[in-house]
N, C-alpha and C positions, 0 to 999 in steps of 0.2 A: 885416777887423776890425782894429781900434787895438791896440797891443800898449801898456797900462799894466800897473800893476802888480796892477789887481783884474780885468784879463783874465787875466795869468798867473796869478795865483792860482784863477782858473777853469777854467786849464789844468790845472793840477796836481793840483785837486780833481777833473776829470773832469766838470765842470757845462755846457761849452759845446757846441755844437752841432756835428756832423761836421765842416760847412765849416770854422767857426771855429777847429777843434781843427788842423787839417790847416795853416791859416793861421797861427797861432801854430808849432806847431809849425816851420814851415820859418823863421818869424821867430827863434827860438829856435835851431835849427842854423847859422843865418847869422851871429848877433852874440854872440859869444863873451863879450859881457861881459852880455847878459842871461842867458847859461848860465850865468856864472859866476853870478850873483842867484838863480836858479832853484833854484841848488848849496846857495844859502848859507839858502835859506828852508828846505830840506829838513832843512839840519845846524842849524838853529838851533831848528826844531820839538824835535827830540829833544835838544836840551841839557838837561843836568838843573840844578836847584836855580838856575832863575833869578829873577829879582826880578817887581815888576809896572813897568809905566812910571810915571814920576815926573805928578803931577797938575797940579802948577805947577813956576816956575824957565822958564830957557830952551828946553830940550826938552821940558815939561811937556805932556801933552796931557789933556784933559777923556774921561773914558770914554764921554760924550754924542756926543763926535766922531768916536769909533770905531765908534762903530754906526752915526750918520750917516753914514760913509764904505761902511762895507759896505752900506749902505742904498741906497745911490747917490742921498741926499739932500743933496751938497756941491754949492756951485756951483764950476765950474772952477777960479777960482782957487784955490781953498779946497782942491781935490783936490789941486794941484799943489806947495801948499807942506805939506800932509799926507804925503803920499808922498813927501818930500824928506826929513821926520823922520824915516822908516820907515827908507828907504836909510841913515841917520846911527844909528840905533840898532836892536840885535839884539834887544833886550828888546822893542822896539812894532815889528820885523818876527813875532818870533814871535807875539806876542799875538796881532795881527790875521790872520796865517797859521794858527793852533789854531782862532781866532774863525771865521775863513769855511769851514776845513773839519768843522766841526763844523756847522754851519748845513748846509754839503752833505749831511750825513748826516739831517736833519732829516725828518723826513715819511716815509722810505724805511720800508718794512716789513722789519722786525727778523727776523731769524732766528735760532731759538732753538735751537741743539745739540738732538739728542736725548738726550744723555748730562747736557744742563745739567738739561732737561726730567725725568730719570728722577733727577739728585739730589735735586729741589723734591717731587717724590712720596716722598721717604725721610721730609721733616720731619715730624716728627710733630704732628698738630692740636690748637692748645689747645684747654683744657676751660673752660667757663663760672664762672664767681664768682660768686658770692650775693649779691645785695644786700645793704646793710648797712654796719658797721663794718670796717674795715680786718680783715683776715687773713693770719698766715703759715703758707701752704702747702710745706710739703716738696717738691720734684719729683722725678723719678725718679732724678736724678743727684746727689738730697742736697742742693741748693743750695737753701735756706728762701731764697722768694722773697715779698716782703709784696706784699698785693695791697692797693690804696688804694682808699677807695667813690668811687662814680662819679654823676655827674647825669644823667639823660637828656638826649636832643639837645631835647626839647620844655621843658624849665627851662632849657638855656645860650642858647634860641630868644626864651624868656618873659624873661631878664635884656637882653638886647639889643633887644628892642621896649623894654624901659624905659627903657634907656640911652639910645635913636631920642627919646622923648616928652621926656624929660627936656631934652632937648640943641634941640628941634624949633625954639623960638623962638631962638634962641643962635646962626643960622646967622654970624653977623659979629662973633661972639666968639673972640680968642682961644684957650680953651680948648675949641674945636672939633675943631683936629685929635689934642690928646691923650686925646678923649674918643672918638674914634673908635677913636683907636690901643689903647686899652683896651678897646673893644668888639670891636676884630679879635682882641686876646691875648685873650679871655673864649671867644670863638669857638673860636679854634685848639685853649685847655686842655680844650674841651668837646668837640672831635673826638676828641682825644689822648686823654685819659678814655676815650671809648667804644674807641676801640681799643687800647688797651694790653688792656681782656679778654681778645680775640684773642690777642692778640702776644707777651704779657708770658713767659708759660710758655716759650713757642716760643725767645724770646732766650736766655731764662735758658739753656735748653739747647745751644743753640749755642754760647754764649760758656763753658761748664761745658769742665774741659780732657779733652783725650781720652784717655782711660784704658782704653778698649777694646782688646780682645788683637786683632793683627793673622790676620787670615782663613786667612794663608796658612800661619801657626806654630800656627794651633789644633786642628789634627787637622782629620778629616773629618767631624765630628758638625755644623759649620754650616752652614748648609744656607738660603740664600733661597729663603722661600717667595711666595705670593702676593699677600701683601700688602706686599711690597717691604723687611719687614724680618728681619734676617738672626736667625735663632733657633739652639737647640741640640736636639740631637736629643728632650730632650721637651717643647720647646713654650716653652722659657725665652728671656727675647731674651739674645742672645750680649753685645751691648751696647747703650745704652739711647739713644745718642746719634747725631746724623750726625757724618759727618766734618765739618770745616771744608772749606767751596768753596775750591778755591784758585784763582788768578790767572793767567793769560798763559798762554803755552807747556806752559809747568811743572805747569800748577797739575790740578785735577781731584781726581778722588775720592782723598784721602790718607788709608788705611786706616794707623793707629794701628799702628808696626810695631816698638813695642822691648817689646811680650810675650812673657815665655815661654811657652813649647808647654804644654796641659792633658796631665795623662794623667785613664785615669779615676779613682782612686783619688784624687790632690791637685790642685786647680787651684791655678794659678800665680799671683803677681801683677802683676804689669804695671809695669814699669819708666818711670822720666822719656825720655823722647827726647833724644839726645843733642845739644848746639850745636855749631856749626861749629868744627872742632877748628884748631890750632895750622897753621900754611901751611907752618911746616918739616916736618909729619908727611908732606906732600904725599898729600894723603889728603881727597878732594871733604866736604864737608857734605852729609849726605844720612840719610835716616831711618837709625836703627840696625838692626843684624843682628837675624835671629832664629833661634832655634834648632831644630833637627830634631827632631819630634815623635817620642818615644822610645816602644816597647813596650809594654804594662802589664805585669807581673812574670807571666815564665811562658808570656809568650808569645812566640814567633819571631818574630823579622823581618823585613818583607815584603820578597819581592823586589821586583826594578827592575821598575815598573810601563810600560808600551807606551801611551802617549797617544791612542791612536789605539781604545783595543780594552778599555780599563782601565773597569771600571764606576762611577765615582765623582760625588760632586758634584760641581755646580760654583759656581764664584767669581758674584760680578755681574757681568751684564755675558756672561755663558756660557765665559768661561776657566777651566781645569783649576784644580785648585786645585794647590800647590806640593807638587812630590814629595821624601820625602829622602832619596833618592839623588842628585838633584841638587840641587848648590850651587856658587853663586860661592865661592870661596875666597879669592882675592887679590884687590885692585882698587887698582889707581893710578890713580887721573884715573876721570872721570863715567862711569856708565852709567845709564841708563834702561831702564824697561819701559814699551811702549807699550801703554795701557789703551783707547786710542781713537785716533782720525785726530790727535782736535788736542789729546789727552792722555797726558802724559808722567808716572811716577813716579823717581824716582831710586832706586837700591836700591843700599847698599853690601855692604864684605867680608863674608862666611861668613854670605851671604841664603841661603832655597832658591830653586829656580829653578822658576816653573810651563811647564808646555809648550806648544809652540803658541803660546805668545804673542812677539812682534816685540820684539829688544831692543836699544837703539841705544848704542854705546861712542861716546863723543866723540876728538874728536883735541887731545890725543897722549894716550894713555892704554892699556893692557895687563890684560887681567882673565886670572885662570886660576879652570877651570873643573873640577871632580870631577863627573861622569857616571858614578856607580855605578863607580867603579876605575879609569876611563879619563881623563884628565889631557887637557885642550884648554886653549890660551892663544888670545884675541882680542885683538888688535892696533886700536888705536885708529882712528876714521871706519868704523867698522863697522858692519851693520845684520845680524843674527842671530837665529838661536832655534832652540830643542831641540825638537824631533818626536819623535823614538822613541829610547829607551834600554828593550835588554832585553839578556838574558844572552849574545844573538850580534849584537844588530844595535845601533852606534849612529847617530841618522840625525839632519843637522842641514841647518838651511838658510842659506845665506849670500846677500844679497841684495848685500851691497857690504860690499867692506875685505877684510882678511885672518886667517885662523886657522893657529895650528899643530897638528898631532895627535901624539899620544905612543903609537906600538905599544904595547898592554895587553899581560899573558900572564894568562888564554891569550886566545887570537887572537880579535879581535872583526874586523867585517866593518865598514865604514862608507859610507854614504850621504851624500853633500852635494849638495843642490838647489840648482842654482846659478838659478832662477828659469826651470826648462824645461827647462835642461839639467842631468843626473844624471851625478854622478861616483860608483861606486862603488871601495873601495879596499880590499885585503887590506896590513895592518900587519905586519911581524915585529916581535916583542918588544923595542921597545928604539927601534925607528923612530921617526923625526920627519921629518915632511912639511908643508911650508907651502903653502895654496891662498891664492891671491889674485884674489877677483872683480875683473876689471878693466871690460869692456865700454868700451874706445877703440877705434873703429875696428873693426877683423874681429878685436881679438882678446877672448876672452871669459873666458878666464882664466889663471893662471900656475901649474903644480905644480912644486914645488921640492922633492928631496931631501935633506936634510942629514945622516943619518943611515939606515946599516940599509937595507933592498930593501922596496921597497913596488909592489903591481899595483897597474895603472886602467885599470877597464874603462869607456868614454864609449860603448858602444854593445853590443847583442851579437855577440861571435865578435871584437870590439875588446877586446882583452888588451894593454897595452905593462909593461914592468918598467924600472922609475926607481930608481937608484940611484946612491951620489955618486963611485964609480969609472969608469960605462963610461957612462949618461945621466941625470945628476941634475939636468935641467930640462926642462918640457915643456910646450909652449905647445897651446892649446884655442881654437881660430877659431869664432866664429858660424857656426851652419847650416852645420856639418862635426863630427864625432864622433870624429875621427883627430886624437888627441897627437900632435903634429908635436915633435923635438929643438929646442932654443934653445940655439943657441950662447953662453950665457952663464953665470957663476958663479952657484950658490946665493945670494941674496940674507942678510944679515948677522944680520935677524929673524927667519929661523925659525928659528935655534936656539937666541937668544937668549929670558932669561927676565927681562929687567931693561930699563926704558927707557935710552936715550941719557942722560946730563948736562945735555945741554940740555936735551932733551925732559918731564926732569922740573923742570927749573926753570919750562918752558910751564905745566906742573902745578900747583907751587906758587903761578903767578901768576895761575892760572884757578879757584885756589879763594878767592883774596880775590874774583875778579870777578864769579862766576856766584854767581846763587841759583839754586839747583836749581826754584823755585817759580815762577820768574819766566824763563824758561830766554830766551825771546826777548830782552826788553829788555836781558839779561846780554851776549849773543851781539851785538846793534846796540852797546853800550858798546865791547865787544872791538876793534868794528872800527876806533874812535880811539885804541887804544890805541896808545905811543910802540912798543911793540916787532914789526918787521914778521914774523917768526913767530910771534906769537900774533895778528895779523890775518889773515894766511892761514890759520890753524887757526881763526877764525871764522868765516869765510867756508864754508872747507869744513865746517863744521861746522851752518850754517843749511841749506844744501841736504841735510846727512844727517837733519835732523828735519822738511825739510818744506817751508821757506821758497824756496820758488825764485823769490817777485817782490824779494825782499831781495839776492839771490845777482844776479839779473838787474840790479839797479840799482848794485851794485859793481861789474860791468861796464862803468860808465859814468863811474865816481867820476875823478875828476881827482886828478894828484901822486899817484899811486899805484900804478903799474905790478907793484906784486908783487901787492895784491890783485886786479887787473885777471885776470892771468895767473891767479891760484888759480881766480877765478873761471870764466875760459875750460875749463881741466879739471873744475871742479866740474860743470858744465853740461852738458859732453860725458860725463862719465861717468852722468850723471842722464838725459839723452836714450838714453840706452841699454838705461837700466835695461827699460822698458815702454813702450808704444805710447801707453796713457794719460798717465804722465810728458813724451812727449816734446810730445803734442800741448799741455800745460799749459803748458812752458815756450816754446814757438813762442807760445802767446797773449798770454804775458806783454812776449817779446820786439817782438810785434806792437804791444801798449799802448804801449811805450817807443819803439821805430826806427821803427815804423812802415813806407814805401817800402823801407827796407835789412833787412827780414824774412830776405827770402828768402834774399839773399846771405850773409846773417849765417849761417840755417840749414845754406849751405851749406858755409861754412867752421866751424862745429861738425863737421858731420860728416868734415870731414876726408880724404873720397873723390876724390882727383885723379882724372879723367877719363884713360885709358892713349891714347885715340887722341890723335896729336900736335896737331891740330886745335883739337879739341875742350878739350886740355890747355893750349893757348894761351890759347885764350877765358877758363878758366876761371881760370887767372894774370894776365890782363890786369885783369879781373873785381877781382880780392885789389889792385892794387896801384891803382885806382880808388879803391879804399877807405881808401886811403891819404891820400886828398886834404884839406887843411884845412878845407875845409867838410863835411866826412861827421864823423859823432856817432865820439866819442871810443873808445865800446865797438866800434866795427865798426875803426878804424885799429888800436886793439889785436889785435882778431883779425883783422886781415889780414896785419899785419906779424908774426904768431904763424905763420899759414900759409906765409908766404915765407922764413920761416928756417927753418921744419921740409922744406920743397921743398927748398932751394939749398944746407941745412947752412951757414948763413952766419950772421953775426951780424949785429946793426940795418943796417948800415952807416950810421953817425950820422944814422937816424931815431929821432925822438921824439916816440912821439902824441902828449904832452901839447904838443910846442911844433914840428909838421911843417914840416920843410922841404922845397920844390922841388926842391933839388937830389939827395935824398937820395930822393925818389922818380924822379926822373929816371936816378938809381943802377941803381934796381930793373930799372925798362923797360926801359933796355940789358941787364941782365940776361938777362930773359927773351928780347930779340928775340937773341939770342949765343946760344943753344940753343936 
């Protein structure tokens, strides 16, 4: 197949046929300066606030010409000096780039979330209008809505045959086509008529602002029932409205969260939601706090409720509802609770915490945690959540990142699921102890003591004692249950209770970027940003929410070697995570390298072969990948693997611009040992 520029684009979109893909493809690894094109379609889809193409002038092109181009109605010539303007300008390369992949998506059957699915069941059905005179109807949310009389479709049917008779002998009159163009607007206002009865109510209520108490600060009296809307213990709706759908990443069901708590005696009233506050407060934009549903007078307190065993309602959706004993208390930098696969909330400082439910800290960022007395700090790129909090046991699970724990008195016992594998831990009073899910390689995680004597038991009749005089670091191998000693110092963060200088200025600059609602498109902006630690804290921060074809294709980005690298860790710490994870990002890797799958795969995983044989092949293998014609993300990680072998630096290799000689460096290398 021909490599133009509406083949690539077909490559891109994923519209051409095996052979053709595989042919493009190797055409594309071989000439550097169509990668470079292919680079420059991708970054210029996603630029924001661009123009349209000029219609005349000398770059002027006619929008009649862009669709006969995607058409494949031009004749040759015609293509060739079209595609010459495209190459000359970014505005009609995007157009026609957005144009043809949008057409790709054309016809494909839509898949519709089931969580989008179960918010469209929350609206509520307009009611019918009366013939007649105009009427203002109150709706439930107070918003007097006029309802306008309407025609039937059989009178706006009877004015357009008349408009037809009228017009019939007239065909070669000027006032033909404005007598049509009026019988189309007669039409359209006689559809619109009849459904606005439907609709009209239905709007009002959504566009009406949300003044509902959030679910999780209202006590336990709400309760969804069967009919999808969330009521109060005797039959009253809690609130009358949906939330607003939100967008992207971010977006999903956004339950109205700056209510205060009812008791039964006063309810409360429902506060404005707060705007994105000042960037020197270094403090994310995100729904505001809500407060712990207090007692009714006279009553006691409940204890810490056990997640697992507690008889309660629950949220939409089947999540606990929020206990108050736990709560965020401090928060620098984003966190999220995850409400679904591909739904994110944001929840700031002194929120409660519901259990059970997944909750992601972005990086760099630091939350501290009250669990019924017990004080936990999480450490940004983290992926977490609370299971059980009771008077002896607190149990939490750590999927990815790091926590610190703070010995309670008296002594609580603690549980951390590292995803299969269980650490349990006896605290002394006053102790602090930082885990660190890692999953590189064999190792699976880091205990670090910084303070005070702490037990971990990883098995039964497995007992070791950590402590920062005789062994205060202990490393935890996959499919081994024995703390093995790590010759190394305490790491600087677990006893820390305050970000880095820098780290907070990442903060401040990640809350002008991110909308919490929008979390993806926020997190693709990041990655052009000027400053290259807050592109590597993007990076790693799209793979902690989810995106691993985002993560996979920074691995290939050119003039970029530090997100290249963030990404290569990002990657391997995600193939780690689970068996599902890893097979996703091998398929992703597959869509993109395609032939260099395999070996990609295997310099993720990072397992040098111990027989010398064997361990040559597999070296020889890494510095092949070095070679100027192999794709840019596989010479990144191969020259990642040869410096982590040899403990050596590039020796003046540079993916983006490989030279011969400097792989010829390597190969002696290796045949030298």
């Amino acid at each position: 197949m021909k490599l133009t520029l509406r083949s690539l684009l077909g490559w891109l979109d994923d519209m051409l046929s095996p052979a053709d893909t595989v042919t493009i493809s190797q055409q594309v690894r071989s000439n550097p300066s169509v990668k470079e094109l292919a680079e420059r379609i991708k970054k210029v889809t996603r630029m924001r606030r661009l123009t349209v193409p000029e219609d005349d002038g000398p770059q002027g092109v006619d929008p009649n010409l862009v669709a006969m181009y995607l058409e494949n109605e031009l004749s040759p010539e015609a293509v060739v000096e079209f595609e010459r303007k495209c190459l000359a300008s970014d505005v009609l390369l995007a157009e026609i780039a957005s144009v043809h992949q949008i057409m790709s998506l054309v016809g494909q059957k839509a898949k519709v979330p089931a969580d989008a699915k179960y918010r469209l069941d929350l609206l509520i059905k307009g009611q019918d209008t009366p013939r007649g005179g105009a009427t203002r109807t109150p709706t439930d949310t107070g918003v007097v809505v006029e309802r306008l009389p309407r025609r039937d479709q059989e009178e706006a049917d009877a004015d357009l045959e008349v408009i037809a008779e009228e017009n019939a002998g007239a065909a070669g009159s000027r006032w033909n086509p404005i007598l049509v163009g009026v019988g189309g607007l007669l039409a359209l206002a006689g559809m619109i008529l009849i459904a606005q009865r439907e609709s009209l109510r239905s709007v009002a209520m959504l566009m009406a602002p949300p003044t509902a108490p959030n679910l999780a600060a209202a006590g336990l009296d709400n309760v969804a029932r069967g009919d999808g809307i969330v009521r109060n213990a005797d039959g009253s709706r809690a609130f009358p409205v949906a939330a607003p759908m939100g967008s992207g990443e971010g977006g999903g069901v956004r339950l109205p969260a700056d209510a205060k708590a009812r008791t039964p005696e006063k309810p409360s009233t429902p506060t404005t939601p707060t705007t994105p506050m000042d960037p020197a407060a270094v403090s994310p934009p995100a729904v505001a706090a809500t407060e712990e549903p207090q007692a009714a007078s006279g009553e006691p307190k409940a204890d810490p409720i056990d997640a697992k065993e507690a008889d309660t309602p629950k949220l939409l959706g089947g999540n606990r509802p929020a206990v108050g004993g736990l709560r965020l208390v401090e928060s620098t930098g984003f966190v999220f609770r995850r409400l679904a696969p591909n739904r994110l909330e944001p929840i700031a400082a002194n929120s409660l915490l519901v259990p059970n439910v997944t909750h992601i800290s972005l990086e760099p960022s630091i939350q501290r945690l009250d669990l019924s007395g017990v004080e936990v700090r999480v450490w940004g790129g983290a992926e977490w959540s609370v299971v059980t909090v009771n008077p002896t046991l607190v149990r939490l699970k750590l999927n990815d990142g790091r926590l610190a724990l703070v010995g309670p008195a008296p002594v609580r016992s603690f549980e951390i699921d590292l995803q299969g594998l269980t650490l349990k831990l006896s605290l002394a009073p006053g102790s602090v102890v930082g885990i660190e899910r890692l999953g590189l390689g064999a190792v699976a995680a880091v205990i670090s003591v910084a303070e005070g004597e702490v037990e971990v038991t990883t098995a039964p009749g497995k007992i070791e004692t950590l402590s920062p005089m005789s062994n205060p670091v202990g490393r935890l191998t996959t499919g081994s249950p024995t703390l093995s000693p790590l010759e190394e110092p305490v790491a600087g963060w677990v006893s820390q209770t305050q970000l880095e200088p820098a780290d907070r200025e990442l903060v401040a600059r990640l809350v002008i970027l991110v909308d919490p609602n929008d979390l993806t498109r926020s997190l693709v902006v990041a990655l052009d940003d000027p400053s290259p630690p807050l592109r590597a804290a993007a990076v790693h921060n799209l793979g902690l929410v989810g995106l691993d074809d985002l993560v996979v294709e920074t691995l290939d980005k050119p003039d970029d070697p530090l997100e290249r690298r963030e990404a290569i860790i990002t990657l391997r710490r995600l193939m780690a995570r689970s068996l599902e994870r890893r097979h996703r990002i091998i398929e992703e890797l597959r869509s993109r390298f395609a032939d260099q799958t395999d070996l990609m795969v295997r310099l993720l995983d990072g397992s040098i072969p111990a027989a010398p044989r064997e361990r040559v092949a597999f070296l020889n293998a890494a510095v092949e990948g070095l070679a100027p014609t192999q794709p840019l993300g596989l010479r990144e990680l191969a020259l990642d693997v040869l410096m982590s072998v040899f403990q050596r630096d590039a020796m003046g290799y540079e993916p983006d611009n490989p030279s011969d000689r400097a792989i010829v460096q390597w190969r002696a290398l290796i045949n030298q040992r």
